[in-house]
C-alpha positions in Angstrom: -5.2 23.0 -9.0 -1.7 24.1 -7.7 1.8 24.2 -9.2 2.5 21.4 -6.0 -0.7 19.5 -7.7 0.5 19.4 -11.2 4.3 18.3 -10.2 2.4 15.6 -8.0 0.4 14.7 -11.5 4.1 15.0 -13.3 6.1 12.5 -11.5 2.9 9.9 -10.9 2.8 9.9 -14.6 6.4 9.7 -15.4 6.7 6.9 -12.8 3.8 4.5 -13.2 4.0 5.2 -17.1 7.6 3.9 -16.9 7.0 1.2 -14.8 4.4 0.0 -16.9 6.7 0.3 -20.1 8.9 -1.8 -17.6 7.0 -4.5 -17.5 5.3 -4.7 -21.0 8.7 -4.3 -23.2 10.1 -7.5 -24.7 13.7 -6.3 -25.1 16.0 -6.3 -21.5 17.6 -3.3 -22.5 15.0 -1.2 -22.5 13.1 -2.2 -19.5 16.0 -1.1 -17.9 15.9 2.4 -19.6 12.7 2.8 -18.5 13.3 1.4 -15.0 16.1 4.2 -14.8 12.8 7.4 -15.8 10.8 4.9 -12.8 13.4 5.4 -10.3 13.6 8.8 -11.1 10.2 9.7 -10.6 9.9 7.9 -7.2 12.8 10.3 -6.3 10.7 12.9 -7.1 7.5 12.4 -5.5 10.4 12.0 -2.3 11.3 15.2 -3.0 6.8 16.3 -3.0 6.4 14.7 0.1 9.7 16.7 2.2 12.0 13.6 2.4 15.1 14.7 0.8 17.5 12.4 2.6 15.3 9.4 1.4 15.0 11.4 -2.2 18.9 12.0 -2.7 19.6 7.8 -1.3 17.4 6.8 -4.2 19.0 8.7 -6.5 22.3 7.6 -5.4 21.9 3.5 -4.6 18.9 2.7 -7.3 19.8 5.3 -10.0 23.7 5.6 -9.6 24.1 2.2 -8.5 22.2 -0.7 -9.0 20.9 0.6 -12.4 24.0 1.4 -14.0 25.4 -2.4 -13.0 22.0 -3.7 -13.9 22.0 -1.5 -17.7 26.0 -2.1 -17.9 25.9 -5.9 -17.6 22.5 -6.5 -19.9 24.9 -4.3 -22.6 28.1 -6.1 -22.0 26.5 -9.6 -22.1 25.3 -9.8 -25.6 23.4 -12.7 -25.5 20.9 -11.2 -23.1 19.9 -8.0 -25.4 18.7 -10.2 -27.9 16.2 -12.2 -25.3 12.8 -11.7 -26.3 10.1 -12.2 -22.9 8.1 -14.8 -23.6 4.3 -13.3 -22.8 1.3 -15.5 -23.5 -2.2 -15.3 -22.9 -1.5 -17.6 -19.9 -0.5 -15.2 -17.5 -2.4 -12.6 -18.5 -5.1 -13.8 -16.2 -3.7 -14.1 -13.2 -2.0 -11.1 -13.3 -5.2 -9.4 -13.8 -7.4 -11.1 -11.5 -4.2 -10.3 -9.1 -4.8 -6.5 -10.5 -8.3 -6.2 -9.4 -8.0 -7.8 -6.4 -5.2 -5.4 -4.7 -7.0 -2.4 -6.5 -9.9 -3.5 -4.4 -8.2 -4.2 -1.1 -6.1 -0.8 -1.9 -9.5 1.0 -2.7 -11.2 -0.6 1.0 -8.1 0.1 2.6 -8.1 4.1 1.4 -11.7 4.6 2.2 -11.6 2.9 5.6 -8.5 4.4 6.8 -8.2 7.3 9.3 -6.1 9.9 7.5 -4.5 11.9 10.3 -1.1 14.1 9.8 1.8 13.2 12.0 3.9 16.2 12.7 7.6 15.5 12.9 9.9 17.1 15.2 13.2 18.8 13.8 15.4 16.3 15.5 13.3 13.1 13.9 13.0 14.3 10.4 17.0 15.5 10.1 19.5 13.0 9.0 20.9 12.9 11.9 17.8 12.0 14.0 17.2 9.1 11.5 21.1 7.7 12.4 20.1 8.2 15.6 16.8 5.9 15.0 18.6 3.4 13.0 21.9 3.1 15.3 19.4 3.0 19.2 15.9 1.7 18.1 15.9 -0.2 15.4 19.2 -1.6 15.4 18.0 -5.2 15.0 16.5 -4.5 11.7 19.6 -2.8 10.5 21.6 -5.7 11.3 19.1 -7.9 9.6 18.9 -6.0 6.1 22.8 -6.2 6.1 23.1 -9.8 7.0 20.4 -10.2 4.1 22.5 -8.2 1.8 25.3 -10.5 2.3 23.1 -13.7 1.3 22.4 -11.7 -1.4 25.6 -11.1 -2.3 26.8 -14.4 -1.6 24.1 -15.6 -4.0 25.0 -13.2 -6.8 28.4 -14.5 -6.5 27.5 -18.0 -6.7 25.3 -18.0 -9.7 28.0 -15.4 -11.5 30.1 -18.3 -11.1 28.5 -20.8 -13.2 
């Protein structure tokens, strides 16, 4: 086992530990802690897998970002820190026959899968190669994911309102 391996172990670890403290805690406040350790170890395994731009935009947007408005307005509304999830033996089911039946199609979908490794050229893999990506051939999508945004927004707005 190499130094790579056990970082690779580190972050899985930190990551779907935290997200599974993420969902299981009853208090808001510190789901959202533990989202903050999840995000961070997805950053990381960016990091293991050589996509730094991708790494450094989650740290920035999820971490810096969205969790700090997400942990600042579950702390300044003090209604919502008191919430307690409600989590009866009702959904417990489905959630785990759900489980079990995308570990299976994950499971079938490794084994059957061709495992082939794409190399990259300098000019694809730099950030500006990926601008040049997102600005010429997949424009459309761009587009789309910021006229989404704005619904989104829009949305938020709206129900802030009320």
């Amino acid at each position: 086992m190499t130094v790579y391996d056990i970082i690779f172990y580190l972050f899985a670890l930190i990551t779907v530990g935290s997200a599974f403290f993420v969902v299981t805690l009853r208090n808001i406040l510190h789901s959202a802690f533990f989202l903050l350790f999840a995000l961070f170890g997805i950053a990381g395994l960016y990091v293991l897998l050589s996509a730094d731009f991708i790494a450094v935009v989650q740290l920035v947007v999820y971490v810096g970002g969205i969790l700090v408005v997400l942990i600042f307005g579950v702390m300044l509304t003090n209604k919502i820190t008191h919430v307690q999830i409600k989590s009866g033996t009702l959904q417990i089911i489905p959630a785990a026959i759900g489980t079990l039946v995308l570990g299976f199609a994950l499971i079938k979908i490794f084994l059957t899968t061709n495992w082939k490794t794409v190399q990259l050229s300098a000019e694809s893999s730099s950030v500006q190669g990926l601008g040049i990506l997102l600005v010429n051939q997949y424009s459309v999508v761009f587009e789309l994911l910021g006229i989404l945004l704005l619904i989104a927004l829009i949305g938020a707005a709206s129900m802030a309102r009320r």
